[in-house]
C-alpha positions as CSV (number, residue, x, y, z in Angstrom):
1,X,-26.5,266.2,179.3
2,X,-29.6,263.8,180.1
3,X,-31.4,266.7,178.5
4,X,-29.7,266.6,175.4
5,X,-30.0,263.0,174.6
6,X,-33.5,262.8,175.5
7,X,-34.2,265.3,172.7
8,X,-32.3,263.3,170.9
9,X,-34.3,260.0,171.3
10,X,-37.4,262.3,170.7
11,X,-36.4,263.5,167.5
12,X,-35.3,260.0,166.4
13,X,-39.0,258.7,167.7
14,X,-40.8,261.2,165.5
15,X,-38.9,259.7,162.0
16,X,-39.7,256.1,163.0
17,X,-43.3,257.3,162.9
18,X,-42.7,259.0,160.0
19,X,-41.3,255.9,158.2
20,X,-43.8,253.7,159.5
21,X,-46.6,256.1,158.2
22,X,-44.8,256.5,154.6
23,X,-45.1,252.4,154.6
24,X,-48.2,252.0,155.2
25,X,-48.7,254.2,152.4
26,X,-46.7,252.3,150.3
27,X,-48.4,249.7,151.3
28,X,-51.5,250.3,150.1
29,X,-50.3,252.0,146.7
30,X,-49.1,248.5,146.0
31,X,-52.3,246.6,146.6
32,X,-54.3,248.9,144.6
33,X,-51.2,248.6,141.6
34,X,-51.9,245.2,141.8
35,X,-55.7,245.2,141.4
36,X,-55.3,248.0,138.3
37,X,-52.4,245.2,136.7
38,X,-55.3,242.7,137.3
39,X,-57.8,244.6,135.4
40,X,-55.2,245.6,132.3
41,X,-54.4,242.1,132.3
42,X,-58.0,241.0,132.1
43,X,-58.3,243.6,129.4
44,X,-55.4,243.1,127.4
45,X,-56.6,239.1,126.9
46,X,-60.2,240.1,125.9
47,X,-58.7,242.7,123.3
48,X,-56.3,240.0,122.1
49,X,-59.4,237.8,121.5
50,X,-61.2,239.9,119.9
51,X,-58.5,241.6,117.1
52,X,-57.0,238.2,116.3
53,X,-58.6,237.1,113.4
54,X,-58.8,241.2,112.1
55,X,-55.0,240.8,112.4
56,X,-54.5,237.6,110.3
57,X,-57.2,238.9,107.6
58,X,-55.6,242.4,107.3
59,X,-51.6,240.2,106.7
60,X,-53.3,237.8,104.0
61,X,-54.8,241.0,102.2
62,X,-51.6,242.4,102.6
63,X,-49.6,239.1,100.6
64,X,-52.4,239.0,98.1
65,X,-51.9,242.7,97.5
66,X,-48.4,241.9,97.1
67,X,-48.6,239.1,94.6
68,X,-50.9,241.0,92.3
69,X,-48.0,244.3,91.8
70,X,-46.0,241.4,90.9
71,X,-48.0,239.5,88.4
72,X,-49.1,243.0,87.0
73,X,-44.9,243.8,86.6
74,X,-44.4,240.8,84.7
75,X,-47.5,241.1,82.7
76,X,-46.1,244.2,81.6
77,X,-42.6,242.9,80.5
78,X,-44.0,240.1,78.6
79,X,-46.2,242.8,76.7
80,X,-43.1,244.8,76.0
81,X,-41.7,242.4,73.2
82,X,-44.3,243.2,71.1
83,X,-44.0,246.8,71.0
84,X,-42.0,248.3,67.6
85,X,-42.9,244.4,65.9
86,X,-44.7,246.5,63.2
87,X,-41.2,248.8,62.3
88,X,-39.1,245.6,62.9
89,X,-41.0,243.9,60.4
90,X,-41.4,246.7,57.4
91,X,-37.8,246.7,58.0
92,X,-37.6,243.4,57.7
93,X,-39.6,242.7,54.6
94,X,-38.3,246.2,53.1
95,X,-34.7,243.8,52.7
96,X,-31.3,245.1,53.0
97,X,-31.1,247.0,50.1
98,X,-33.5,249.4,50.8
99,X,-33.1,250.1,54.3
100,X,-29.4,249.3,54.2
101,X,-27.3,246.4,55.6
102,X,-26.1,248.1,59.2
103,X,-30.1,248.6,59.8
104,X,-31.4,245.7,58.1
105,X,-28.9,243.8,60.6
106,X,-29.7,245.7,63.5
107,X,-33.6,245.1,63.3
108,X,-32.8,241.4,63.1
109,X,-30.9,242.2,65.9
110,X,-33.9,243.1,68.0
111,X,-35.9,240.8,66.3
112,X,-34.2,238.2,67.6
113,X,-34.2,239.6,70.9
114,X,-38.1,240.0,71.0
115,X,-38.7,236.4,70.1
116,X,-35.8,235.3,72.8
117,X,-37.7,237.0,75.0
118,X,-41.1,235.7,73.9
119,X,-39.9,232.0,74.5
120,X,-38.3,232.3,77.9
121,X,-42.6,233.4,79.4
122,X,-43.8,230.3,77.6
123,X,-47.0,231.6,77.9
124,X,-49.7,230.2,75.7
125,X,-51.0,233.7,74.3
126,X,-47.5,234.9,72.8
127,X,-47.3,231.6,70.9
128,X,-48.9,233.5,67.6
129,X,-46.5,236.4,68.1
130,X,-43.6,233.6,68.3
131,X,-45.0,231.9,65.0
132,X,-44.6,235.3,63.3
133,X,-41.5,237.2,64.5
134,X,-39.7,233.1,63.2
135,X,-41.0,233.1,59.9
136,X,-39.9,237.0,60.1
137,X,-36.4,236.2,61.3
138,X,-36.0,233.1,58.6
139,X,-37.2,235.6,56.3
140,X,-34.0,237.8,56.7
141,X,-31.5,235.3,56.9
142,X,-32.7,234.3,53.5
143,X,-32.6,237.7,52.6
144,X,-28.5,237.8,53.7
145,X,-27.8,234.4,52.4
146,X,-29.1,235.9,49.1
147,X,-27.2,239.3,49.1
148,X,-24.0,237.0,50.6
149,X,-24.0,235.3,47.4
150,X,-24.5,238.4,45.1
151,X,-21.4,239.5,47.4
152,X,-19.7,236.6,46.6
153,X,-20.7,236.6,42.6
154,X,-19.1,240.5,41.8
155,X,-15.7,239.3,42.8
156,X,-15.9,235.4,41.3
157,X,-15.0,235.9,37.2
158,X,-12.1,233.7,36.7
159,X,-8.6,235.3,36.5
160,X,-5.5,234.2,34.1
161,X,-2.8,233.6,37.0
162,X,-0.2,233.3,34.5
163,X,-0.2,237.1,34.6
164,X,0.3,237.0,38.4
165,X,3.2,234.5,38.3
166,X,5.2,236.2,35.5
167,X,4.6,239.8,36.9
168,X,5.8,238.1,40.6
169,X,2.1,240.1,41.5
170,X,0.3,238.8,45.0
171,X,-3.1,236.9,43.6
172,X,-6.2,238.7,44.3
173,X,-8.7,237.7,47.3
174,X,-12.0,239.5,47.7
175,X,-12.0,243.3,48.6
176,X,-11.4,244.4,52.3
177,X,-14.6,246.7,52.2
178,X,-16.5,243.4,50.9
179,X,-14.5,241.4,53.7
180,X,-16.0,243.3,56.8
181,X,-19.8,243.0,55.2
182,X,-19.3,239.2,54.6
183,X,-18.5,238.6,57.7
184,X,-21.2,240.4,59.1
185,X,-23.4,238.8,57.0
186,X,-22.2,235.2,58.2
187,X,-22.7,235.7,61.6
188,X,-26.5,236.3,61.3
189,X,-26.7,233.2,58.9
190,X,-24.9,230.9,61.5
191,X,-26.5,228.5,63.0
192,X,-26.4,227.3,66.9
193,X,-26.4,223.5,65.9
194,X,-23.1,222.3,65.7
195,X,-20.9,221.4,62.5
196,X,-19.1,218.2,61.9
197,X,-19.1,218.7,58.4
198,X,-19.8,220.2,55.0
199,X,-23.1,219.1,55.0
200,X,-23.9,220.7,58.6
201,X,-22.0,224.0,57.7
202,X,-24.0,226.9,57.6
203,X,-25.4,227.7,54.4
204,X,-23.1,230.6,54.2
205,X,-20.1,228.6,54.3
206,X,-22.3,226.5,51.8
207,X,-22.5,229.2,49.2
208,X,-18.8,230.6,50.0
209,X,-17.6,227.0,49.1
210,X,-20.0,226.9,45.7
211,X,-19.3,229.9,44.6
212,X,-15.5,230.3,45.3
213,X,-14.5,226.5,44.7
214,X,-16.2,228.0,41.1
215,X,-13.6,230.1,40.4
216,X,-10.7,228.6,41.5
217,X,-11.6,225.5,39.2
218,X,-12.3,228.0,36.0
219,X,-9.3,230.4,37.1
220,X,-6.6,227.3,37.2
221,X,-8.4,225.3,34.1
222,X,-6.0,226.7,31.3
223,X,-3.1,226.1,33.0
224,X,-3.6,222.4,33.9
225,X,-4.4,222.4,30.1
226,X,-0.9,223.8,29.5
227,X,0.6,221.6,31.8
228,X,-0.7,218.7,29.5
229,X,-0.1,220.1,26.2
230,X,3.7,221.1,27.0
231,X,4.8,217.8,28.1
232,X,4.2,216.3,25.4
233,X,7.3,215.3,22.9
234,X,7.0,215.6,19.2
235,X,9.8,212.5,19.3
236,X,8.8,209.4,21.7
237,X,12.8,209.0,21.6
238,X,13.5,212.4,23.0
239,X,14.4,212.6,27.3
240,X,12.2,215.2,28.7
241,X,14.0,218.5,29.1
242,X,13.9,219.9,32.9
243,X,11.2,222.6,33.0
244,X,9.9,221.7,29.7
245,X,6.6,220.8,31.0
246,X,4.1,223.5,32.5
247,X,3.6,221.6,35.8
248,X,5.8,224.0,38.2
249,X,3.9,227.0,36.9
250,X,0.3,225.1,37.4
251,X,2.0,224.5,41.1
252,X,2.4,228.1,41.5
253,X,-0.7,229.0,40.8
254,X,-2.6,226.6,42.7
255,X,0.0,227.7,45.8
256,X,-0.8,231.5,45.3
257,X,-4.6,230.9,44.8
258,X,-4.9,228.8,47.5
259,X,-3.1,230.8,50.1
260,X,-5.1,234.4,49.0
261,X,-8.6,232.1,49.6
262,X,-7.7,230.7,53.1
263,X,-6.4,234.5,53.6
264,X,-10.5,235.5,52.5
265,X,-11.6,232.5,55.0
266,X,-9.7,233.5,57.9
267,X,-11.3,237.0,57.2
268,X,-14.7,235.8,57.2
269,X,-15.8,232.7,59.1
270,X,-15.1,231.5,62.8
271,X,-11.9,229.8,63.3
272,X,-13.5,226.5,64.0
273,X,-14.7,226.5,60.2
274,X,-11.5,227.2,58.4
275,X,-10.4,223.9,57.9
276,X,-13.9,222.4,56.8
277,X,-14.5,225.1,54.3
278,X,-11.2,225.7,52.9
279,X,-11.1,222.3,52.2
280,X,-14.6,222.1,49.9
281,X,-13.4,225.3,48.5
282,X,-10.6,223.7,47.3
283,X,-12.2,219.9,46.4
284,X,-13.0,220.6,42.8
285,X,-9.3,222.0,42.0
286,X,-7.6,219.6,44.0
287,X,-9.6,216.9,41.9
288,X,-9.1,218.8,38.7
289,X,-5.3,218.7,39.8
290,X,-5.4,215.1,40.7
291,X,-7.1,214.5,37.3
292,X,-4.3,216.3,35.3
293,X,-1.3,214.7,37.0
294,X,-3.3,211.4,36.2
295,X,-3.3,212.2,32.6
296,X,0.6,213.4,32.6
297,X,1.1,209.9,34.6
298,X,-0.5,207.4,31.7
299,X,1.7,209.5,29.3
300,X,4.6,208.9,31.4
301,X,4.1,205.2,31.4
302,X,3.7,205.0,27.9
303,X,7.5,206.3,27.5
304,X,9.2,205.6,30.9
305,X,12.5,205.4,29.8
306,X,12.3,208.7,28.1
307,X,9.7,210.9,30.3
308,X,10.4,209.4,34.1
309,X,12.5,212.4,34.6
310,X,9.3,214.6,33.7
311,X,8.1,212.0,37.2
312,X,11.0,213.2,38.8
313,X,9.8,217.2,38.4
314,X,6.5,216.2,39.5
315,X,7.3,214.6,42.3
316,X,9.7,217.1,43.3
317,X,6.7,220.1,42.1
318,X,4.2,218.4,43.9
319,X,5.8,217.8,47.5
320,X,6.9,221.3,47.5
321,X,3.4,222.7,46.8
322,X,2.0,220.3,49.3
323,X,4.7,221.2,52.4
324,X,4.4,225.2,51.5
325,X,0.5,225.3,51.9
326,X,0.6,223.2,54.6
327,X,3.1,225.5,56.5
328,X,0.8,228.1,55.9
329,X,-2.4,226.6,56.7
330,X,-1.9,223.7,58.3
331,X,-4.4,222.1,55.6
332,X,-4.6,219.9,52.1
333,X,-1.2,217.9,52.9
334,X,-2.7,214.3,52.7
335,X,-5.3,215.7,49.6
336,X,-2.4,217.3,47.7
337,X,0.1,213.8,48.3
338,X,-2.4,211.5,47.6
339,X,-2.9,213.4,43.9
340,X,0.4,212.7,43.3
341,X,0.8,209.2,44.5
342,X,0.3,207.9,40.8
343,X,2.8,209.9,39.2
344,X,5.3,209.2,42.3
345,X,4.5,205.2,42.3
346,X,5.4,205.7,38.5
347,X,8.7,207.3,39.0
348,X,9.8,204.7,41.9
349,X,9.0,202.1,38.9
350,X,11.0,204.1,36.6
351,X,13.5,203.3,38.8
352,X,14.3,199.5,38.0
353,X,12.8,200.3,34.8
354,X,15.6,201.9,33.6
355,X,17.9,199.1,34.9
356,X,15.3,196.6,33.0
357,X,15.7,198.5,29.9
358,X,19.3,198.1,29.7
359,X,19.6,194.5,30.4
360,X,16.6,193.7,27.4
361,X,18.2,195.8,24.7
362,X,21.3,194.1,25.2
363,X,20.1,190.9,25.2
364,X,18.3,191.4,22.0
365,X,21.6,192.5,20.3
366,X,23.2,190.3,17.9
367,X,26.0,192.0,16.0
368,X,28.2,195.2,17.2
369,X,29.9,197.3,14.6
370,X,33.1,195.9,12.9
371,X,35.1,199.1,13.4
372,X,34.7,198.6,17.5
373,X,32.3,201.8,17.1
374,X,30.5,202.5,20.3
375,X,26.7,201.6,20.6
376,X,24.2,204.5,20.7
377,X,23.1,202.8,23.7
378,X,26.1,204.0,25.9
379,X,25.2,207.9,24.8
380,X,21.9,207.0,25.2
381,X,21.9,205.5,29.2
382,X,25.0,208.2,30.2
383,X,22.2,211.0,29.2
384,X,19.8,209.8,31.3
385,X,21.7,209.5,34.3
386,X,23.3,213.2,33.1
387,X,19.3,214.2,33.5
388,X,18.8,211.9,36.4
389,X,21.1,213.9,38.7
390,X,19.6,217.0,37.9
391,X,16.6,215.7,40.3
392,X,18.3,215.8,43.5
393,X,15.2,215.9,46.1
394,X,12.8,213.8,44.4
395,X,15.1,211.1,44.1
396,X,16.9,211.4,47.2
397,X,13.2,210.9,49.0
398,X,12.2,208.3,45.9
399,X,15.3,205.9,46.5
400,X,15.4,206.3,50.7
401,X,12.2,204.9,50.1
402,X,13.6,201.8,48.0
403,X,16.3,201.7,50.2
404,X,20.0,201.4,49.1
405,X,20.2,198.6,46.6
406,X,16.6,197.8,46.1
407,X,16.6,198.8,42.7
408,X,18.0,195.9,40.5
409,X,14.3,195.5,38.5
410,X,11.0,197.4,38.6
411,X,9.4,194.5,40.4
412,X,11.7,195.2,43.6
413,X,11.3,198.8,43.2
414,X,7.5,199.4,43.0
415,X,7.4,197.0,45.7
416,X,8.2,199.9,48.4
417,X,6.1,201.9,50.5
418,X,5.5,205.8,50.5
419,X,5.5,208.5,53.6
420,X,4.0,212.0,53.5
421,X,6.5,214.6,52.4
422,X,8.4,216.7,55.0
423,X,10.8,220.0,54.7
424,X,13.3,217.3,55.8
425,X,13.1,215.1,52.6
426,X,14.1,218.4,50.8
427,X,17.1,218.5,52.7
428,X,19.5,216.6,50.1
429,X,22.3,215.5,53.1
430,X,24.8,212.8,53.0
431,X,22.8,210.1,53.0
432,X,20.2,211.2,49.8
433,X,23.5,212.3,47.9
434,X,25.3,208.8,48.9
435,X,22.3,206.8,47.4
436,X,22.0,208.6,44.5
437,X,25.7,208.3,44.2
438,X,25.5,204.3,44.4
439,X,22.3,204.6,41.6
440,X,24.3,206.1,39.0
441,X,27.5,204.2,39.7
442,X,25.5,200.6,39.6
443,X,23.8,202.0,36.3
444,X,27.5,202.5,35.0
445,X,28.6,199.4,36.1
446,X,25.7,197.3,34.8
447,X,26.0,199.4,31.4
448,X,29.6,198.2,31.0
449,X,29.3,194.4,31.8
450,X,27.0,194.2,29.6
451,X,28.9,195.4,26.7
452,X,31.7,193.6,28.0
453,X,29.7,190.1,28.4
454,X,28.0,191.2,24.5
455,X,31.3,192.1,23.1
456,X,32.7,188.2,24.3
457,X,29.7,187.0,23.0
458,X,30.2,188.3,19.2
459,X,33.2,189.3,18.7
460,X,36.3,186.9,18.0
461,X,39.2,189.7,17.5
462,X,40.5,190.9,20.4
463,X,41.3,194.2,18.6
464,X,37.8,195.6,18.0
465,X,37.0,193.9,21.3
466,X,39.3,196.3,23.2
467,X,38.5,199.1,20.3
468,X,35.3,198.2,21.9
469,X,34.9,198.2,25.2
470,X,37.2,201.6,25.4
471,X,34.6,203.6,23.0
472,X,32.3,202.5,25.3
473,X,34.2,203.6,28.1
474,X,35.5,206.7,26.7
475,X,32.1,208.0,26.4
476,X,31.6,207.3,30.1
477,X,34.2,209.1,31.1
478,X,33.6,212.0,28.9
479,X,29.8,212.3,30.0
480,X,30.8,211.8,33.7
481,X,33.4,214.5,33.4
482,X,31.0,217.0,31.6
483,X,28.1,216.6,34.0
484,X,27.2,216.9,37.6
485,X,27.9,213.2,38.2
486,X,31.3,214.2,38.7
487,X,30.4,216.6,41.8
488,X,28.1,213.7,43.3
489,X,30.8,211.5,43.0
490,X,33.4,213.5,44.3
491,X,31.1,215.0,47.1
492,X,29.8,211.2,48.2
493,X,33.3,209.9,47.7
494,X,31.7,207.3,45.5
495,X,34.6,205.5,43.3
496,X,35.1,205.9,39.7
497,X,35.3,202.4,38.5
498,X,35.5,203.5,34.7
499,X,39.1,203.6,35.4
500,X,39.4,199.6,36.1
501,X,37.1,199.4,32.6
502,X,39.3,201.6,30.7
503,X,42.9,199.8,32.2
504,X,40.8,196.1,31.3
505,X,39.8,197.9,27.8
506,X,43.3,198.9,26.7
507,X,44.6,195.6,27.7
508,X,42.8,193.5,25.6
509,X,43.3,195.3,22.6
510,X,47.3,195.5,23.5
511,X,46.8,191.6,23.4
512,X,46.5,191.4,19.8
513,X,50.1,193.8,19.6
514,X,51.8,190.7,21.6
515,X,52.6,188.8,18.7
516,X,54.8,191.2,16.7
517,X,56.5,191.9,20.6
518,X,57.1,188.4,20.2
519,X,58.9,188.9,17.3
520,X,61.1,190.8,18.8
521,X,62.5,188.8,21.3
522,X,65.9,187.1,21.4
523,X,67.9,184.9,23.1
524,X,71.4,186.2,24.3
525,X,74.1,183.6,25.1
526,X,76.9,185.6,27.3
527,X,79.3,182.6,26.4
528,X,79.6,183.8,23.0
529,X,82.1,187.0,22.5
530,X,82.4,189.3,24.8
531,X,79.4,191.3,26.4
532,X,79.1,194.9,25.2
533,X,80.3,197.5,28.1
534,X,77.9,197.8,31.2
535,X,76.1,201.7,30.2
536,X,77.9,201.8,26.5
537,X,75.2,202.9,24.0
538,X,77.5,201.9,21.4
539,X,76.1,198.7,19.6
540,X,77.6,197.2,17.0
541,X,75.3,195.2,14.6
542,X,77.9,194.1,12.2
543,X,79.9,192.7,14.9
544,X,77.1,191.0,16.0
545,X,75.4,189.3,13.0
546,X,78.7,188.4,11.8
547,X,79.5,186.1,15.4
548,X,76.0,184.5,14.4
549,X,75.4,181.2,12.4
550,X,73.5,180.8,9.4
551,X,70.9,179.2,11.1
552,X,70.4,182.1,13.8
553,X,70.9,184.8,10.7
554,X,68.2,183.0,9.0
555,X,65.9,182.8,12.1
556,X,66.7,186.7,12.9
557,X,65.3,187.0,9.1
558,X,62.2,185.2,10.0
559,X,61.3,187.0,13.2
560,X,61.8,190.6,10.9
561,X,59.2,189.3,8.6
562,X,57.1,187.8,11.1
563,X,57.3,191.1,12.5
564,X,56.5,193.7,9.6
565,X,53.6,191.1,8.7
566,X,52.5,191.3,12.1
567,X,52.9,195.1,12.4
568,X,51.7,195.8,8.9
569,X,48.7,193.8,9.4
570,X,47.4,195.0,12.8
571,X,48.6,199.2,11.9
572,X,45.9,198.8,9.1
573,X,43.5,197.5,11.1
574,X,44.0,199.9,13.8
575,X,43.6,203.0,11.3
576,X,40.5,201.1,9.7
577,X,39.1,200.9,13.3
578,X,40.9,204.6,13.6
579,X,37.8,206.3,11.7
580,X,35.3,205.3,14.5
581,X,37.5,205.4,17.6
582,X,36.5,208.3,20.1
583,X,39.4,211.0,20.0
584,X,40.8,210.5,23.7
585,X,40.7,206.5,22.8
586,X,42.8,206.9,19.6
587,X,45.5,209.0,21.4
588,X,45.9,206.5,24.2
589,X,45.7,203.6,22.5
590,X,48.7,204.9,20.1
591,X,50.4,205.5,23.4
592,X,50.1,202.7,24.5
593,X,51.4,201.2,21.4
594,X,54.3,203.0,21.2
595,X,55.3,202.4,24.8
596,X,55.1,198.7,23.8
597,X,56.5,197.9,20.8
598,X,58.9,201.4,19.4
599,X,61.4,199.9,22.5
600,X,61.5,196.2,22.0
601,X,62.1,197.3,18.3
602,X,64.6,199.7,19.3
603,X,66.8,197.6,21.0
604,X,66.4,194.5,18.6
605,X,67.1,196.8,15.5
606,X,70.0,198.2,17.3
607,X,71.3,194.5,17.6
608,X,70.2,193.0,14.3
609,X,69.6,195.5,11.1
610,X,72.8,194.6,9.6
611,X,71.1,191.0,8.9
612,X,69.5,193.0,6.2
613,X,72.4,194.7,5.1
614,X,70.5,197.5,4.2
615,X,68.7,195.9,1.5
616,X,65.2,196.5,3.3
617,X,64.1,192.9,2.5
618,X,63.8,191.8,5.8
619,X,64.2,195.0,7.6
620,X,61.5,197.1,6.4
621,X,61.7,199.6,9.3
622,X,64.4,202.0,10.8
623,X,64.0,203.0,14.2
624,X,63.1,206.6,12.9
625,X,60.5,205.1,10.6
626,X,58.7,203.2,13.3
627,X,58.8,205.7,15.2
628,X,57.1,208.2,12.4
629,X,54.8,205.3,11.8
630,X,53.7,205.0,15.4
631,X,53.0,208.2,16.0
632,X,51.2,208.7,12.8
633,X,48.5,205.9,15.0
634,X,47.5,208.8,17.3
């Protein structure tokens, strides 16, 4: 056993030497590692010393190599600009017609291009290049503007829109083929300033307004013409007739034309030029329009009482036309309304005018017929206000304006403002019907108390007084009834007052029938003989004349001549004044008669014929008789 472990410690001995010998090598691979590292080190700083500077030189070579691929590059796009100039500008100068408008376009195209290109390098060398390819480019657009306007020229002969109108045909704008190239055209012509106005517009929309304001001034000429030459009256005395006058079909034309132009504007220009060169297309129409209503105005003046209706139609024409275009193009509203403002402040004048008239020929009146006939000027006034109500929306938006009542003169009445038409003032409601309603009704009355305070003035009978005023009123009636006054009246609930005029009429003539109804009264004394039975139709006249004195017979004598005097006198004047009486007047005037007097002389001839004794001396008149004669009135 001591064996065994000593072998072991032997064997254990051996590796320690072995270690120790393998560290010692170690040892002295490390020292020599460490001299080599030395050396490398040493060798390493000397080389970095002596490449340095090779290094730097060969990394600025490098950046300069760099910067001269890149200067050569953009040399070589700034060159490229001017390659094809020479087939851009044969094009060019070639012009559209030769070469055609799609490839004169597209070469000034990439014309424009090349010299937007040329501009951005800013170098000094291309600045000759520049200076050519401008004039080149200003060139063409002379060339478009010029075939823009010979465009514009083949579709600019005036037209006769008449022929439209009447054949309810669409007016004509310029061809869609021509459309597509126009617009084309324009957008080469614009210009990138910006437009505040005509005068900065680009000359396309220059020329487009020249040449097409051109033909809508030539193509609506002849019918402002018309519109002159047909209002006019061969009579000054003579109301206008409703759509006597040409103005509505002028105002048709200028709505068709105008609409088929902004339809060619839209077409052609950019949106934010429609409004600036529709409306210089449209100036010289609008003032040729302005300029014709002016003339129909001064013509109105001269006859206001007589031609303010033709003021009415214009009015009424001329907001129409100015609220349809504008609901289509949201343009020419205030242009269109302020060419009607004279005609308009005319017919607002007309207004009191009217009223005016009425009071002055009445006051310069100094005799009425004898006969009670009525005066021309009743027919007259009731035929204007017939015509009157025939202008509903004009009037309704004319008198708003006044206000209700304002209208007693033309001072008051021209006095008012005016307000831009609206597709509301052409609603005729409650309101524009109610003033209407109170116009014509204060017309009526004014017309009558006038006659009324002329008749009191000279005229002493009270027979052609009533005979008079109920002509007068008569008419009224009749031209109420027979006209649309009626409807306004009844649909405003506005009251007839003619009624009141013809009651106060009738009355005073029946005034001068009250003194053969005196006549005919009696005084009955119930203390003398016995009453006649209560409902007894029996009446005996004997009996009664005979219970009379002499002194009552004689006064029942004097009352029966009083009376036929009386009767006789006024039955001849009422068939003298018979022959002028209107029809309805003579029939209810004999009515009335009749109801008056054929009872009271009933009742008193029952009681007191016999006085006569049949003798007709004093009783010229049966009951039957009366009654024939009476009748014979109507």
């Amino acid at each position: 056993m001591i064996g065994t472990r000593n072998v072991v410690l032997a064997e254990e001995s051996a590796e320690v030497e072995l270690l120790r010998a393998q560290a010692e090598k170690q040892k002295d691979f490390n020292k020599r590692l460490l001299v080599t590292l030395g050396r490398v080190s040493e060798l390493g700083n000397s080389l970095k010393l002596e490449l340095g500077p090779v290094y730097n030189d060969t990394q600025s070579l490098q950046t300069v190599t760099d910067n001269a691929g890149r200067l050569l590059s953009e040399l070589q796009k700034q060159t490229r600009p001017l390659e094809g100039k020479a087939d851009e500008e044969r094009t060019i100068r070639d012009g559209p017609a030769a070469v055609g408008v799609q490839n004169y376009l597209a070469s000034l195209k990439r014309a424009e291009d090349k010299l937007a290109n040329l501009k951005s390098t800013n170098f000094r060398v291309n600045q000759e290049a520049m200076s050519e390819l401008g004039n080149l480019l200003n060139y063409g657009r002379q060339q478009l503007q010029t075939l823009f306007e010979s465009l514009l020229q083949e579709d600019a002969k005036a037209i006769e829109p008449l022929q439209f109108i009447t054949k309810q045909l669409s007016f004509p704008g310029i061809p869609q083929s021509k459309i597509s190239e126009l617009a084309a055209l324009d957008g080469f012509i614009l210009t990138n300033q910006p437009r505040t106005g005509y005068q900065d517009s680009t000359p396309s929309a220059r020329a487009y307004a020249d040449v097409r304001g051109a033909y809508l001034s030539s193509s609506l000429q002849n019918l402002a013409t018309a519109s002159i030459s047909t209002s006019k009256k061969k009579s000054i005395d003579t109301i206008y007739r409703q759509g006597t006058s040409g103005v509505g079909t002028y105002a048709n034309a200028i709505e068709g034309i105008f609409l088929a132009e902004w339809r060619n504007i839209t077409l052609i220009f950019a949106r934010d030029t429609w409004s600036t060169i529709f409306e210089y297309t449209t100036r010289q129409a609008i003032v040729d329009y302005s300029k014709t209503l002016r003339e129909l105005g001064v013509q109105i003046k001269s006859s206001i009482t007589t031609d303010c209706f033709l003021a009415y139609e214009i009015v009424g024409i001329a907001n129409l036309l100015a609220i349809r275009i504008d609901s289509q193009t949201g343009q020419l509203k205030q242009q269109l309304v302020d060419a009607v403002k004279p005609v308009r402040d005319t017919a607002k004048a007309s207004i009191g005018e009217l009223l005016d008239d009425i009071r002055r020929r009445m006051g310069a009146m100094i005799t009425i017929p004898n006969d009670g006939a009525a005066l021309p000027i009743t027919t007259e006034v009731m035929s204007r206000l017939q015509t009157l109500v025939l202008y509903p929306q004009p009037l309704s938006s004319i008198l708003t304006s006044l206000g209700d009542g304002n209208w007693s003169s033309a001072a008051s009445a021209s006095g008012s403002t005016t307000s831009l038409p609206s597709t509301k003032s052409f609603d005729v409601g409650a309101d524009g019907n109610q003033l209407l309603a109170h116009y014509v009704s204060d017309t009526i009355e004014m017309l009558l108390s006038n006659l009324e305070s002329l008749a009191k003035r000279l005229v002493r009978s009270k027979a052609v007084h009533g005979v008079f005023m109920a002509n007068n009123v008569a008419i009224v009636d009749r031209m109420i009834r027979s006209s649309e006054i009626q409807s306004l009246f009844n649909s405003t609930n506005t009251p007839n007052k003619v009624e009141t005029w013809r009651k106060k009429a009738t009355g005073t003539y029946l005034d001068a029938w009250r003194e053969p109804c005196a006549a005919l009264m009696d005084v009955q004394y119930t203390n003398r003989g016995a009453r006649p039975p209560s409902g007894s139709n029996a009446i005996d006249s004997t009996a009664i004349v005979k219970s009379l004195n002499s002194k009552d017979k004689d006064a029942l004598k004097e009352k029966f001549k009083s009376f036929n005097l009386s009767f006789d006198a006024l039955s001849a004047k009422h068939k003298e004044m018979s022959q002028s009486m209107e029809r309805e007047v003579r029939s209810q005037l004999a009515r009335d008669i009749q109801a008056m007097i054929e009872p009271l002389y009933a009742r008193f001839w029952d009681r007191y014929h016999e006085v006569d004794k049949g003798r007709g001396k004093y009783v010229r008149y049966d009951k039957g008789s009366l009654s024939s004669q009476l009748s014979s009135m109507g």
